[in-house]
C-alpha positions in Angstrom: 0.0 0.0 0.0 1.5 3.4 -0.7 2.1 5.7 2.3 -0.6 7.9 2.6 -0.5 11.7 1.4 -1.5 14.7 3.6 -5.7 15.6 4.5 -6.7 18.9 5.2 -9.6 18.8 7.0 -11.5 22.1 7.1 -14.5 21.9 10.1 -15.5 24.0 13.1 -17.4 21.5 14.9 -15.1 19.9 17.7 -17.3 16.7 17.9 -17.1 16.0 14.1 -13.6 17.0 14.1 -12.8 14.3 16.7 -15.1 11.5 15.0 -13.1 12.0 11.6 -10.0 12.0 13.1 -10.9 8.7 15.0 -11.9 6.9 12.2 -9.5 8.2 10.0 -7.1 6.6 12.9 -8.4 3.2 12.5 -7.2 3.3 8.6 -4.0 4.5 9.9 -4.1 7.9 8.0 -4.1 10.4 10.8 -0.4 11.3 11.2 -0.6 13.2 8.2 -4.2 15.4 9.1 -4.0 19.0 9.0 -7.0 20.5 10.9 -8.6 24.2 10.2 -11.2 25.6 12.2 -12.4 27.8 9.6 -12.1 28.2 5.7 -9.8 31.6 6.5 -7.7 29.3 8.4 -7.9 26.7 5.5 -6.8 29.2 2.6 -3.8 30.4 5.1 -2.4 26.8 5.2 -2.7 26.5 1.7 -0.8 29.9 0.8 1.8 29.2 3.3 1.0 32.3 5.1 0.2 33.3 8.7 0.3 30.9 11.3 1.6 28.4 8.2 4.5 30.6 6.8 6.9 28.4 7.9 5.4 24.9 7.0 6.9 22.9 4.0 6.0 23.1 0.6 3.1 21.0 -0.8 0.1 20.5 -0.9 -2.2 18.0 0.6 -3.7 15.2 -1.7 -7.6 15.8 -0.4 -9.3 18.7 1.5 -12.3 17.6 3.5 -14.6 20.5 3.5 -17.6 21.1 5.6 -20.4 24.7 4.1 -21.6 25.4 7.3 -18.3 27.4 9.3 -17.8 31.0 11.0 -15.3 33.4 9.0 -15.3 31.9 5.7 -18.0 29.3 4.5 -17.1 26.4 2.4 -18.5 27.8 -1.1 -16.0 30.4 -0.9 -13.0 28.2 -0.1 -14.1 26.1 -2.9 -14.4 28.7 -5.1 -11.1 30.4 -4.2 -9.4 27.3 -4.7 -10.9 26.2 -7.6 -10.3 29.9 -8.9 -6.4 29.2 -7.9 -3.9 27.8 -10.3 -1.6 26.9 -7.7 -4.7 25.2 -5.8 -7.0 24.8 -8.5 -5.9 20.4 -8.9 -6.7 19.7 -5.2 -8.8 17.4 -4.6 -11.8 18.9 -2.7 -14.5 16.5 -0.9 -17.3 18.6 0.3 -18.4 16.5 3.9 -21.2 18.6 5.2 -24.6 17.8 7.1 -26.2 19.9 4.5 -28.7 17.8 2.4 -30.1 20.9 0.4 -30.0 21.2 -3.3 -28.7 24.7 -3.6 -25.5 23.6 -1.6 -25.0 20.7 -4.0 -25.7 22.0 -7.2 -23.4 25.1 -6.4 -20.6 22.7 -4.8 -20.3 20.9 -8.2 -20.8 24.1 -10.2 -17.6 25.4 -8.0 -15.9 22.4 -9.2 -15.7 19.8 -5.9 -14.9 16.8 -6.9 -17.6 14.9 -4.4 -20.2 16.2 -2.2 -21.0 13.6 0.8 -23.9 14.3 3.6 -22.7 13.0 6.7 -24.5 10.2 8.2 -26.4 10.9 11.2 -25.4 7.4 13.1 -22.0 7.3 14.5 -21.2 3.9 13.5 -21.8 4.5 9.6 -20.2 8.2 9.5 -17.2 6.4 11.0 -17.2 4.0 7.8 -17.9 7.1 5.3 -15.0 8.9 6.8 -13.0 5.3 6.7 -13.6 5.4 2.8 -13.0 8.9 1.7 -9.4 9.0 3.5 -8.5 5.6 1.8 -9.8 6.5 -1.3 -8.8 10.2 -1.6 -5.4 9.7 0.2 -3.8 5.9 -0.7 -5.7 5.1 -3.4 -6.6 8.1 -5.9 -4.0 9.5 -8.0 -3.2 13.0 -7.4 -2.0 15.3 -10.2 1.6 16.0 -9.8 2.2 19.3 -8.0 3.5 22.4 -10.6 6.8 23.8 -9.8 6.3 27.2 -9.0 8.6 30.0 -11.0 
């Protein structure tokens, strides 16, 4: 199995936060999970900048994107990053409790790459998060990262 790449996971809610992170634990793929509270927070890991001047270059293979957060919904990360060259190949699974159509139609139309409600039981969001981190971070592909000028 190939070593898994880096998440970012981008969600305010401390609960889900520590659910994802547990069952992302039990497929082995947390020691490489970048958490931001915020999409503001989100966009300044990306960008190097702030807080995250000083991490090392790349990028991670998946974001995992909730709509609903303070600062800086989810839309408008997705739609800066999608508007991005440098971030515009990045993976972007939107994970949200949000079931309404306007949030998925305008997700896709923004350009994620998979929009996911989460499940409401514990035991079966727990297997959704399972999937998505071995999918989106062992076994997809990512695009090879540009070299900057």
């Amino acid at each position: 199995m190939n070593r898994p790449g880096k998440i970012l996971l981008v969600e305010d809610n401390r609960c889900d936060v520590e659910l994802i992170l547990a069952a992302l634990a039990k497929s082995n793929l947390t020691d490489e999970v970048v958490v931001a509270q915020h999409g503001g927070e989100a966009l300044d890991y990306l960008h190097r900048r702030g807080a995250f001047c000083a991490r090392p270059p790349g990028n991670p293979v998946v974001v995992l994107l909730d709509l609903k957060m303070p600062v800086m919904n989810g839309l408008e990360v997705l739609r800066q990053m999608k508007g991005d060259d440098d971030l515009r190949m990045i993976p972007i699974v939107v994970l949200t409790a949000s079931r309404e159509d306007a949030d998925l139609a305008r997700s896709y139309e923004l350009g994620a790459n998979s929009y996911v409600v989460k499940p409401a039981k514990i035991e079966r969001f727990a297997d959704v998060i399972r999937h998505l981190g071995m999918f989106w971070a062992v076994v997809n592909e990512p695009p090879q990262q540009r070299a900057k000028p």
